[in-house]
C-alpha positions in Angstrom: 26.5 -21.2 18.8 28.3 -18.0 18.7 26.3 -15.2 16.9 27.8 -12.4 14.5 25.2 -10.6 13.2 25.0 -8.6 9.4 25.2 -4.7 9.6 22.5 -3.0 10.8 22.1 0.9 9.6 22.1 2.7 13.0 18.2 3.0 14.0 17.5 6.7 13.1 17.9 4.8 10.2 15.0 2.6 10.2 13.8 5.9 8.3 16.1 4.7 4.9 17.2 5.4 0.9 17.3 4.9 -3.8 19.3 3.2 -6.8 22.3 2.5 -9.5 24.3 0.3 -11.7 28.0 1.5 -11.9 28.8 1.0 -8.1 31.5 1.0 -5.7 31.1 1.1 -2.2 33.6 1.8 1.0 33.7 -0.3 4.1 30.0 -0.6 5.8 29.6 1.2 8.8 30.6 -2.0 12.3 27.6 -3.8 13.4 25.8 -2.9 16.9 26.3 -5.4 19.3 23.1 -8.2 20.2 21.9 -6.0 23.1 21.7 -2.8 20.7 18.6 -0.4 22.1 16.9 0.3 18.7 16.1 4.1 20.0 19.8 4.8 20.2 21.3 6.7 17.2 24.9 6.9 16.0 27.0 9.3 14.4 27.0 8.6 10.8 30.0 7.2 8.9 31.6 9.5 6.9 32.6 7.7 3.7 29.9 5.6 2.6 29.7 5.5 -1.5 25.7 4.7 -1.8 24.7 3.1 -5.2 23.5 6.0 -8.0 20.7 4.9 -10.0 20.8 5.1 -13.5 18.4 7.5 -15.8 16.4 4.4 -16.3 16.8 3.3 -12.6 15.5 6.6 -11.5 12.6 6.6 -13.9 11.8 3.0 -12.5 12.0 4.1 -9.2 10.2 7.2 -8.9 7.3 5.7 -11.2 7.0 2.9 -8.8 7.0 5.1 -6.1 4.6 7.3 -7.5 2.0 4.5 -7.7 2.0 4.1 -4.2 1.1 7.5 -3.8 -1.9 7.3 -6.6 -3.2 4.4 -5.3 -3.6 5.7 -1.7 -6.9 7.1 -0.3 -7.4 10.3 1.8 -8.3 7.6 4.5 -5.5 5.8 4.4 -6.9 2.6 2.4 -4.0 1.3 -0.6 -5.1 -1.7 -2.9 -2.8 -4.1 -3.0 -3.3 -4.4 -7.2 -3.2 -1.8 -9.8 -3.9 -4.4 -12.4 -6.9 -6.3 -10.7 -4.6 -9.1 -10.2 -5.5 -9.3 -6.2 -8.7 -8.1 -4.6 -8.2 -5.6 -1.6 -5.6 -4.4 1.0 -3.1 -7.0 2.4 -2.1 -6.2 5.8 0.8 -7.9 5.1 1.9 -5.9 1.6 0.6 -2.5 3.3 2.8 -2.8 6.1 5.5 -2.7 3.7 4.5 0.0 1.8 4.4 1.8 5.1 8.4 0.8 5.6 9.1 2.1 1.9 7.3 5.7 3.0 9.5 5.4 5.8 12.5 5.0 3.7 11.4 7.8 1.3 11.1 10.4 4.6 7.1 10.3 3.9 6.0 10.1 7.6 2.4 11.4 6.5 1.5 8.6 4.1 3.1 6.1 6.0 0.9 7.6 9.2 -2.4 7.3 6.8 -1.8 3.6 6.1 -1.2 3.3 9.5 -4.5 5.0 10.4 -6.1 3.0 7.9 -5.2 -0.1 9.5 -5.0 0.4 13.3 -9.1 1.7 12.4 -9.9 -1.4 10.5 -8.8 -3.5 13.3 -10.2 -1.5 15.9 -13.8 -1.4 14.3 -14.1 -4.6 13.7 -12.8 -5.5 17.1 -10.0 -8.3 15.7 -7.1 -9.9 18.2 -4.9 -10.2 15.4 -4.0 -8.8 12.1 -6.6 -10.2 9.4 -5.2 -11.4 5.7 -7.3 -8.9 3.4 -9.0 -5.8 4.4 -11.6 -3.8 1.9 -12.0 -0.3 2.1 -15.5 0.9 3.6 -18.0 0.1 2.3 -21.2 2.6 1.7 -24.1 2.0 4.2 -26.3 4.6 3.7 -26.1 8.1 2.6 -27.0 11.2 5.2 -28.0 14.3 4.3 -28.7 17.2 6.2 -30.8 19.2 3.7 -33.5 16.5 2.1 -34.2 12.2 2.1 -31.6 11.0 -0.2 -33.2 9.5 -3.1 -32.2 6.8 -6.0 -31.2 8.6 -9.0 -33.6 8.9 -11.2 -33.5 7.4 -15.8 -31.9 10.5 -16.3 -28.6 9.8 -14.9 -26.2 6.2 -15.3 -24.0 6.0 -12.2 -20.9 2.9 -11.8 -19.6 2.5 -8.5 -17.4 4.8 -7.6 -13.7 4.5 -6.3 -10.5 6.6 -6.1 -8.1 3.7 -6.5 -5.8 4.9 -9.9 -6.4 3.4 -12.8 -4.9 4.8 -15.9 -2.8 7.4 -16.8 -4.2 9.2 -20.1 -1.4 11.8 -19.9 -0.9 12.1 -24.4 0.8 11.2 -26.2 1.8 7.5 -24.3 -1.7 7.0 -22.6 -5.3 7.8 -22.7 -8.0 5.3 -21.6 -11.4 4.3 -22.9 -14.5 3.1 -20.8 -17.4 1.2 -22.4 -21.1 2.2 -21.4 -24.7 1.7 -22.1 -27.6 3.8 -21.0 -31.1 2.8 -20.8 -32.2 6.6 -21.6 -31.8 8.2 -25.3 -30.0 11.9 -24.9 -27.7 13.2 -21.8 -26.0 16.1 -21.7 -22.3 15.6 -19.6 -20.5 13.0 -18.5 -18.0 12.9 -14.9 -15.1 10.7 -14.0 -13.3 10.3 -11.0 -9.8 12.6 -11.4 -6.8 12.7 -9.9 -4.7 15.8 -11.7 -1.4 17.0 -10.9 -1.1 18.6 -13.8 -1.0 22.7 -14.0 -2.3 23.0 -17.6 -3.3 21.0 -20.4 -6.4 20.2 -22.4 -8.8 17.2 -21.2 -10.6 15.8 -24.4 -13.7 13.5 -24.0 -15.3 11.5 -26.9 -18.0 9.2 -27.4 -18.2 7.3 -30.5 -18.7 3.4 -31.2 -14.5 2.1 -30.8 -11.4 3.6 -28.6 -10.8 7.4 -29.8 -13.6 7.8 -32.0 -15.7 10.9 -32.0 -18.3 10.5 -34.1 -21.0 10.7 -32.1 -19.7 13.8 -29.8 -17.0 15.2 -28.6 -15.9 18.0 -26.1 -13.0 19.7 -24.4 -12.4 21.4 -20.6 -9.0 23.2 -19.3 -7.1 20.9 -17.0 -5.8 24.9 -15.2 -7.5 24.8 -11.8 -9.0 21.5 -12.2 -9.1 19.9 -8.9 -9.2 16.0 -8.7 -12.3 14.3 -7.8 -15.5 14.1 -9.4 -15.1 16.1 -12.6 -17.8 17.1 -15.0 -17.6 17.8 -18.7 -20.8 19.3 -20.7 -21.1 18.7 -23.9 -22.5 21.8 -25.9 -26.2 20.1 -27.2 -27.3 16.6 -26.0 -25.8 13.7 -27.3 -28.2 11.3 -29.3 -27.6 7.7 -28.1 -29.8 4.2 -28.7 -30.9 2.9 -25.3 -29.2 -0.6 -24.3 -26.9 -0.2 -27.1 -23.0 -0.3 -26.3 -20.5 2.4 -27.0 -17.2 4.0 -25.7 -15.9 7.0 -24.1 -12.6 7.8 -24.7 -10.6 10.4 -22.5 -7.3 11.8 -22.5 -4.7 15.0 -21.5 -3.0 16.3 -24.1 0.3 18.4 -23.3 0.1 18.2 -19.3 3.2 19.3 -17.2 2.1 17.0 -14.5 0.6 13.5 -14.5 -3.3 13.2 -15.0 -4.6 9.5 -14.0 -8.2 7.9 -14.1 -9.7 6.4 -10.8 -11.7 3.0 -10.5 -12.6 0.2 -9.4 -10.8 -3.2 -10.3 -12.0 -7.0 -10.5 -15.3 -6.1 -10.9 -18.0 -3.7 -12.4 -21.0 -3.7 -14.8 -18.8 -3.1 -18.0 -15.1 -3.1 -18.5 -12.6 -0.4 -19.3 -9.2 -0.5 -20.9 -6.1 1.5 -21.9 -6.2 1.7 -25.1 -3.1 3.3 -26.2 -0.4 2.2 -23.9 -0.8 0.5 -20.5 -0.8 2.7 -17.8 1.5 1.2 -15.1 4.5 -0.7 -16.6 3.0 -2.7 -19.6 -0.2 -4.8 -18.6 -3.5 -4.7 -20.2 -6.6 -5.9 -18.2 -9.9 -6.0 -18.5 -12.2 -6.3 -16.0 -11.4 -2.9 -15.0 -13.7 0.0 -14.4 -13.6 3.4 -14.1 -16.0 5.5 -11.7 -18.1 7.7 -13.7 -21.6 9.1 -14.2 -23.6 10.2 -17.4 -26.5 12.4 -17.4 -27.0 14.4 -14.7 -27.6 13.7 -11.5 -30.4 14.6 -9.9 -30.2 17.7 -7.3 -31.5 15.8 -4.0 -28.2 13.4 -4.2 -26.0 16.2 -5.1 -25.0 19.0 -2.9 -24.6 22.3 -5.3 -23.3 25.7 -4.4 -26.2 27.3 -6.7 -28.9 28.1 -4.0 -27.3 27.9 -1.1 -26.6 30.6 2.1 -23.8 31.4 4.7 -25.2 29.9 7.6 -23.9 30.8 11.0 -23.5 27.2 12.1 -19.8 26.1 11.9 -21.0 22.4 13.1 -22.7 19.8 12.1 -24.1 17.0 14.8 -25.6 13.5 13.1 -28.0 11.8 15.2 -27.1 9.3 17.5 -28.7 6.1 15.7 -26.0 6.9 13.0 -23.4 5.3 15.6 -23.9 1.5 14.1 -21.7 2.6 11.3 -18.8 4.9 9.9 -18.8 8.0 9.0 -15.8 7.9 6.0 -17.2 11.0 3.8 -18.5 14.1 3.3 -19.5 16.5 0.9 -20.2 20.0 2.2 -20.9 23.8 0.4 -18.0 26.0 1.8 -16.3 29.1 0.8 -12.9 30.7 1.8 -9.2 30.5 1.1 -8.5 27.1 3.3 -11.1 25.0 5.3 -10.1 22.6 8.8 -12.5 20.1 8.5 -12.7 18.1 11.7 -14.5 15.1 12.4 -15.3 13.7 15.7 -17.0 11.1 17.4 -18.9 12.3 20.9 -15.9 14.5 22.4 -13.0 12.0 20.5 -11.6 13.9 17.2 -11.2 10.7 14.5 -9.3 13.2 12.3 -8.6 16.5 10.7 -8.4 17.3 7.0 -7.5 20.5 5.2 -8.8 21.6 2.0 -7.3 24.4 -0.1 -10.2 26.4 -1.3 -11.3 28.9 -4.4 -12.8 32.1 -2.3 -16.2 31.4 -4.2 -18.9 28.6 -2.8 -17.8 25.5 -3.7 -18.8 21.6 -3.3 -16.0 20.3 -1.2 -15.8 16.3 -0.8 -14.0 15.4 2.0 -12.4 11.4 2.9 -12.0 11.0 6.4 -9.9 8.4 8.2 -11.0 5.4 10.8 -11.4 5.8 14.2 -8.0 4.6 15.9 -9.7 4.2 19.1 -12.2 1.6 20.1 -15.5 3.0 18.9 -18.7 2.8 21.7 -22.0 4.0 21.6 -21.4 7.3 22.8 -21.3 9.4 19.6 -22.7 10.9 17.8 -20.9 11.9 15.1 -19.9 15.7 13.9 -18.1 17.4 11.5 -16.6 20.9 12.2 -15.3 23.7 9.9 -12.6 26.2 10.9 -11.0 28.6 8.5 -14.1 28.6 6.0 -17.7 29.9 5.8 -20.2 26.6 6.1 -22.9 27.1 3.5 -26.8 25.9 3.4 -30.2 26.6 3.0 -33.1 27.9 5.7 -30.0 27.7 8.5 -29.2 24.5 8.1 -25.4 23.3 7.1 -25.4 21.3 3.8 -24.0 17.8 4.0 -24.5 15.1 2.1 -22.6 12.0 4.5 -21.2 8.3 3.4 -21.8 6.0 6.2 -20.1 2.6 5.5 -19.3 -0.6 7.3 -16.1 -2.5 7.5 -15.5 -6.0 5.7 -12.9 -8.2 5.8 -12.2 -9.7 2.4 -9.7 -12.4 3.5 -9.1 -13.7 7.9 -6.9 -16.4 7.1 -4.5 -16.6 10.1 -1.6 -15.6 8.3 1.7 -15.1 11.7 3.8 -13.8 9.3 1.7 -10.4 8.0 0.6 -9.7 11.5 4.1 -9.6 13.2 4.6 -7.1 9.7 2.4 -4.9 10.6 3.7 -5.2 14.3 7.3 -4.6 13.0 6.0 -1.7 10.5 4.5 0.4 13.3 7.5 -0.2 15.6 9.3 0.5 12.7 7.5 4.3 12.8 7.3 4.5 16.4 10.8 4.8 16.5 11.1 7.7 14.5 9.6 9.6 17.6 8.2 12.5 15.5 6.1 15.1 17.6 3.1 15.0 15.2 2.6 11.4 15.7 3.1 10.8 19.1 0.0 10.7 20.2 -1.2 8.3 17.7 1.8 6.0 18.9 0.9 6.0 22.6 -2.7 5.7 22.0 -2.8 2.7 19.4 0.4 0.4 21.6 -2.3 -1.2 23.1 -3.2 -2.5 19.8 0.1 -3.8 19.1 1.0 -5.5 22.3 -1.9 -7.3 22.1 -1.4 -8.5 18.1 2.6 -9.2 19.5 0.5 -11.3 22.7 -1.9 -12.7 20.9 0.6 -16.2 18.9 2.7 -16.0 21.6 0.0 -17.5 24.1 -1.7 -19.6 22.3 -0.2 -23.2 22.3 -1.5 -23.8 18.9 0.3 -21.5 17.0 3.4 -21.4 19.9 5.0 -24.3 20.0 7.3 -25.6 22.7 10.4 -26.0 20.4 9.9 -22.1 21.1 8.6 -21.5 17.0 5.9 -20.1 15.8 3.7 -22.0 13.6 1.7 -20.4 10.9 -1.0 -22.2 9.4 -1.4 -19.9 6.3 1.6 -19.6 5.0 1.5 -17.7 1.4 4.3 -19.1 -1.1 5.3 -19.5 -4.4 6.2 -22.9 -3.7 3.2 -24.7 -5.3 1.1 -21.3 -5.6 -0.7 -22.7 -2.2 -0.9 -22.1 1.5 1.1 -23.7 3.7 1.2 -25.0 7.3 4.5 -24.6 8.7 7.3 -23.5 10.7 9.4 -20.5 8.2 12.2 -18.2 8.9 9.9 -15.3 7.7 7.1 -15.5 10.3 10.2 -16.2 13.0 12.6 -14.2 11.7 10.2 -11.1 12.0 8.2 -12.1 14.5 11.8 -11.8 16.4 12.7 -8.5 14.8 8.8 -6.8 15.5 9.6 -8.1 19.7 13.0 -6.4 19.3 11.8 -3.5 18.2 8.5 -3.0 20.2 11.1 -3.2 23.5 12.4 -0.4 22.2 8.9 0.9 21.8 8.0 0.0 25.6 11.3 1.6 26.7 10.5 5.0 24.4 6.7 4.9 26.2 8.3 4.2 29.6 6.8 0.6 30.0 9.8 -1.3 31.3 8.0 -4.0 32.0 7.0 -4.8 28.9 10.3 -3.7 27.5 11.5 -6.5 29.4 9.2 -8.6 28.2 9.0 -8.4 24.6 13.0 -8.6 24.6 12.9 -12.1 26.5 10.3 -13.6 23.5 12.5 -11.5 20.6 15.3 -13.5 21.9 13.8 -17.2 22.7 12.5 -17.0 19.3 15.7 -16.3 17.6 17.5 -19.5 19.9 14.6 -21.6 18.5 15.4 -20.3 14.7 18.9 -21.1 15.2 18.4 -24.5 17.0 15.8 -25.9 14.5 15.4 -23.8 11.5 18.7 -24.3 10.1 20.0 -27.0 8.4 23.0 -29.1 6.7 23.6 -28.6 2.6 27.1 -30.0 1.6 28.7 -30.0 4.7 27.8 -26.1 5.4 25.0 -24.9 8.4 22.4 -23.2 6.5 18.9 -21.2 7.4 16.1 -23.9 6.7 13.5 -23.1 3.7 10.8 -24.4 6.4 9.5 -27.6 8.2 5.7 -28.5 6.7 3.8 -29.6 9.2 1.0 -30.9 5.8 3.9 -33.4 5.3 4.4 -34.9 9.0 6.8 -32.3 10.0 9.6 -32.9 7.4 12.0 -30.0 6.7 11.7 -29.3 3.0 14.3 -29.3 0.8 15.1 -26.6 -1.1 15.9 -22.8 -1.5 13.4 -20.1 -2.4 12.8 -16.1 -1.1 11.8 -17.5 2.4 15.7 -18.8 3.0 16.9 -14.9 2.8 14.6 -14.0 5.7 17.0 -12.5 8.1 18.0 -10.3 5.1 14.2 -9.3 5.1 13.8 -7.7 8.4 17.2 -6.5 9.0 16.9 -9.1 11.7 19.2 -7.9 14.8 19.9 -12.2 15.8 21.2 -13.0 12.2 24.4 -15.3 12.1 26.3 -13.7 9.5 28.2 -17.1 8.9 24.9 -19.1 8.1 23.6 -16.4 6.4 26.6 -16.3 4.1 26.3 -20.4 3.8 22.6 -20.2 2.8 23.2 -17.4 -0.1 26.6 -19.3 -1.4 24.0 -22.6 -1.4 21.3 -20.4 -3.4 23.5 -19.3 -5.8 24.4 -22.7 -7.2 21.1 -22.6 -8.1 20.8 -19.6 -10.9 19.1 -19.3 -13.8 20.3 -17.7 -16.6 17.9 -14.6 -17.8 18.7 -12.9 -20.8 22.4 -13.5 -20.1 22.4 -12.3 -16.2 22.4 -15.3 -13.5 19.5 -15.2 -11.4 18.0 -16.4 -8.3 14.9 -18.6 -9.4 11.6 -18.0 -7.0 11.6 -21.8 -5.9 14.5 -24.5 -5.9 13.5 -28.3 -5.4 16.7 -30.7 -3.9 16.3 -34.2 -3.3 17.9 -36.2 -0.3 21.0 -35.8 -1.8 21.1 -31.9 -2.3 20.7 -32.3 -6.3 18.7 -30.0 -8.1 15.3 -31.6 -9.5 13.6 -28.4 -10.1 13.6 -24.8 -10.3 10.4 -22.0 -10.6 10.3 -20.3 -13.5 10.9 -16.6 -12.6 12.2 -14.0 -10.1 10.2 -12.4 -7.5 10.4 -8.9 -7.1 10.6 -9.3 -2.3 13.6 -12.0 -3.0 15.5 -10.0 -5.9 15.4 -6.9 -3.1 16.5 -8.6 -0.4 19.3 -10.1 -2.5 20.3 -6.6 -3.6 20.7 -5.2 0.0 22.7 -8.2 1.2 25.3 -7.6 -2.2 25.2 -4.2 -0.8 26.2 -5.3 2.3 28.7 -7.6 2.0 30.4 -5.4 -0.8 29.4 -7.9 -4.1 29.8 -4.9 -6.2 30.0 -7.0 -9.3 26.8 -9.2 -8.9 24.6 -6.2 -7.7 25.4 -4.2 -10.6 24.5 -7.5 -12.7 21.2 -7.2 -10.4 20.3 -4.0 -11.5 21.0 -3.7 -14.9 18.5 -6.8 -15.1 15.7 -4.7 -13.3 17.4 -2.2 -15.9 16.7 -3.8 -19.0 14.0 -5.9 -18.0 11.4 -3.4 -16.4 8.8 -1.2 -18.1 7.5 1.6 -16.4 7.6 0.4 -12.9 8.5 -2.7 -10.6 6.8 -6.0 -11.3 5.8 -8.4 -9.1 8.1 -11.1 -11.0 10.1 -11.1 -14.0 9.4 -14.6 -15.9 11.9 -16.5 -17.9 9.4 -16.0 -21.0 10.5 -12.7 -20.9 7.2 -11.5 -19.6 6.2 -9.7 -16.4 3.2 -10.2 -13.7 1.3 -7.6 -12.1 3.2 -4.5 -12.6 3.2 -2.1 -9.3 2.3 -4.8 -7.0 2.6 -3.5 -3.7 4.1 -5.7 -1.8 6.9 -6.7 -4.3 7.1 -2.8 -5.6 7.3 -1.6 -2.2 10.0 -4.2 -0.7 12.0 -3.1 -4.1 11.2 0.7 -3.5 12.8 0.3 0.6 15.8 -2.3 -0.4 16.9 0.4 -3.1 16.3 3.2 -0.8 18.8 1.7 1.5 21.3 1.1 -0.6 21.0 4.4 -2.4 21.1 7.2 1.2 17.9 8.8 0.2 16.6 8.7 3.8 19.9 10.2 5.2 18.4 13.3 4.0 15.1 13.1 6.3 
């Protein structure tokens, strides 16, 4: 079969671009030919009209994006649910977030969720890619100073977590936290913070319902407020009946910068809500909890500036029986105008954070990332500080430590999120910046051996030269299927491509060799046996079940756009263009636009028994980058004034023929939207 394949930005590109209705759009620049060397760049055409996003498509945009950013740890670690919909971090949706960071020019965020996962496989010693990680969790607490002790009646802690939450930037949003002491009076209550706002007025009240003050209230200046942990007294102790329930309302009023509440979701003693107006594009869960403490804590778990001395240590060495775990915090007592905190582990640094400091002595709490090397027993671990005075008491450094173990939430063998992740660091790789080299050379290893790892085993590599994945997650049914799919092929193809490319940048030709041979074999497979007949016209299979005796199944869904997916360097352009045309024919109508419904049932005869009943925020994407493409000027600007009129505050994960969305901000459905739009837009031309 003769192979034209769909336009491929040149590969500097692989960094990409942002939005419109109201398009037109000049010839696309000519595609590369099959044996295109990824690392190679090319001039860039000179009249390309990129899509402009409305003033509602840029809001849309730039509040998605902005999650992404909120929701992302100093150590790298992104859950995958804003709304408590899903538990964890999918490797699979995290890889894409990394490609949309990519897209954006944001090379340090898309290196921490990088860092995040190359250390999550690394500690836990895994061959391939798991399904769900969790972020770290806490072990045991070190401190340098005294025995760490439980806190004591006077202070009521819930776990603690920097995932965002709620906005409660007034007058759209303010949040409310239920609570119930076993002690009668405290004195302040602290919240987890994340404040990018300049100025402003934080307002905290306690009464019995959402916003009601009549049991206490108090106030604290947002100017100079750092986010973290942030206290607010209250002026005499507030009165309260042990056991008994009541609420704590908190907001920003008049902010120049966005002021957003950290938690925990899914879980917690007592739930927390947004009372107001949802924070992230129009949901409202419960279930949700915000990290916060009332009382006061007692001193011998917190480390205080009051008391302590310039030492004339600027390390500090843990002992060695600490190895077993992490170390993934610190809080330490310095003093300066910027502190380099370095953490190492024996003569290996893990990682290097810098804090912007007041001058005076101040608690500093510092999150640092995962080994990306394979950890051994030859700690132990230290922390270093350069730039800053270290503070203490009788000589001795103050630190109070979070060791924490790693946990898997989900290892389902999912072949389709591992060859992500795979692609997404090829993806960055490419990019060859300076800063990350290192990182790059040291963790291919990794890679190669997650690329290795399906392709020699016979159960999962089959000889009709597919991949078989045993997991795969679909809307079809809202189950896991076993299977052969153009997505795990399609990009298990495109993350071989690329990683030759890789080999070739690193100087491994072998490999280089290698890893083209399988990216190749695998696309001849896709092409002999994933592809299929539907009114007289070759078109990409939906997939082959191997739970129904190996029968193709018949039908359209997100899964037949795959080539579109990963910009996939084998796609037939022809068959690609059959498989859309075939889709189409399916369309629903949704508030007068004519959209592509999440799942299409044929029977033998190619009629239409039965259509899903929404769109799905990866499909609509990939749909819009193909209309880009192609030069469908007409249907993409129906496609976006959809997501135009049909979107709150940010990207759902589906839009539902009820009119009602599902899991606003979800990142794998947000972020594939965020790096299709980005393309089609020329942001990353700019980077």
């Amino acid at each position: 079969m003769k192979r034209k394949h769909l336009i491929r930005l040149p590969a500097l590109l692989l960094s990409l671009l942002l939005l419109l209705p109201a398009c037109t759009r000049e010839t696309p620049p000519s595609p590369p030919p099959a044996d295109t060397d990824p690392t190679e760049t090319k001039e860039e055409p000179e009249m390309i009209n990129y899509v402009r996003l409305t003033e509602k498509g840029q809001s849309l945009y730039d509040a998605t994006y902005q999650t992404m950013l909120d929701r992302t740890h100093g150590n790298g670690y992104a859950q995958t649910s804003l709304t408590g919909a899903y538990s964890g971090m999918f490797v699979r949706d995290a890889s894409i977030q990394v490609m949309a960071h990519v897209a954006n020019g944001d090379y340090d965020y898309a290196a921490s969720l990088l860092s995040y996962m190359i250390g999550f496989h690394r500690g836990m010693k895994k061959d391939f890619a798991v399904h769900i990680m969790d972020e770290p969790k806490k072990k045991e607490l070190y401190s340098t100073l005294s025995v760490i002790e439980e806190p004591d009646e006077s202070t009521y802690f819930q776990e603690s977590s920097a995932i965002a939450l709620y906005k409660i930037t007034l007058p759209t949003n303010a949040a409310a936290q239920t609570f119930s002491v076993p002690f009668s009076s405290f004195s302040e209550v602290s919240f987890y913070l994340q404040n990018s706002a300049s100025e402003g007025t934080l307002f905290v009240k306690i009464g019995t319902a959402p916003d009601d003050d009549s049991i206490a209230s108090a106030e604290a200046d947002l100017n100079g407020m750092k986010s973290g942990f942030v206290t607010v007294p209250f002026e005499t102790p507030v009165s309260v009946e042990p056991g008994e329930t009541y609420v704590m309302t908190i907001a920003a009023q008049d902010a120049d910068g966005n002021v957003v509440l950290s938690g925990i979701t899914g879980g917690g003693k007592v739930i927390s809500y947004n009372y107001d107006k949802p924070a992230y594009g129009g949901w409202a869960k419960t279930g949700n909890t915000l990290a916060f403490r009332i009382g006061k804590a007692p001193s011998k778990d917190t480390l205080s500036p009051d008391g302590t001395v310039k030492t004339d240590e600027n390390e500090i060495v843990f002992p060695a029986d600490k190895n077993a775990a992490f170390l993934t915090s610190a809080d330490l007592v310095l003093s300066g105008a910027k502190a380099k905190i370095t953490l190492k582990y024996g003569d290996r640094v893990v990682g290097t954070v810098e804090k912007e400091l007041t001058g005076k002595p101040e608690t500093v709490t510092v999150d640092f990332p995962l080994p990306t090397f394979t950890k051994d027993e030859k700690g132990p671990w230290s922390i270093t500080v350069e730039g800053a005075e270290l503070y203490g008491t009788n000589g001795t450094p103050a630190a109070l430590v979070t060791f924490s173990k790693l946990n898997a939430i989900s290892e389902k063998v999912q072949v389709d999120g591992n060859y992500m992740f795979v692609n997404a660091f090829a993806m960055f790789a490419l990019l060859d910046l300076p800063e990350y080299r290192d990182m790059v050379k040291e963790s291919y290893d990794l890679f190669s051996d997650f690329a290795w790892y399906f392709l020699e085993d016979e159960n999962y590599h089959h000889e009709n030269g597919l991949l078989r994945n045993p997991n795969y997650e679909h809307s079809r049914d809202g189950r896991y299927w076993d299977c052969y799919d153009p997505i795990t092929n399609c990009f298990a193809s495109e993350a071989l491509h690329k990683m030759s490319a890789v080999a070739a940048l690193l100087g491994y030709e072998s490999d280089r060799n290698a890893f083209a041979s399988e990216a190749d074999a695998i696309a001849a497979a896709v092409h002999e046996t994933l592809v299929s007949d539907f009114n007289g016209k070759t078109i990409y299979t939906e997939m082959i079940a191997l739970d129904e005796k190996g029968k193709e199944y018949k039908g359209f869904s997100f899964v037949n756009l795959a080539p579109i997916a990963c910009d996939w360097y084998a796609m037939d352009e022809e068959i690609m263009a059959n498989t859309y045309e075939a889709y189409l024919t399916a369309c629903e109508k949704y508030d007068g636009h004519d959209m592509l419904p999440v799942t299409v049932v044929l029977n033998e005869n190619d009629e239409i028994t039965g259509k899903g009943n929404h769109v799905i925020g990866k499909g609509l994407a990939w749909e819009i980058h193909y209309l880009w493409v192609t030069g469908n000027t007409e249907r993409l600007n129906e496609m976006l004034t959809f997501i135009d009129g049909r979107s709150r505050d940010t990207y759902p994960e589906t839009w539902l023929n009820t009119g009602k969305m599902a899991d606003s901000a979800n990142q794998e459905q947000a972020s594939w939207m965020l790096y299709e739009i980005a393309r089609i837009t020329g942001k990353s031309k700019n980077h």
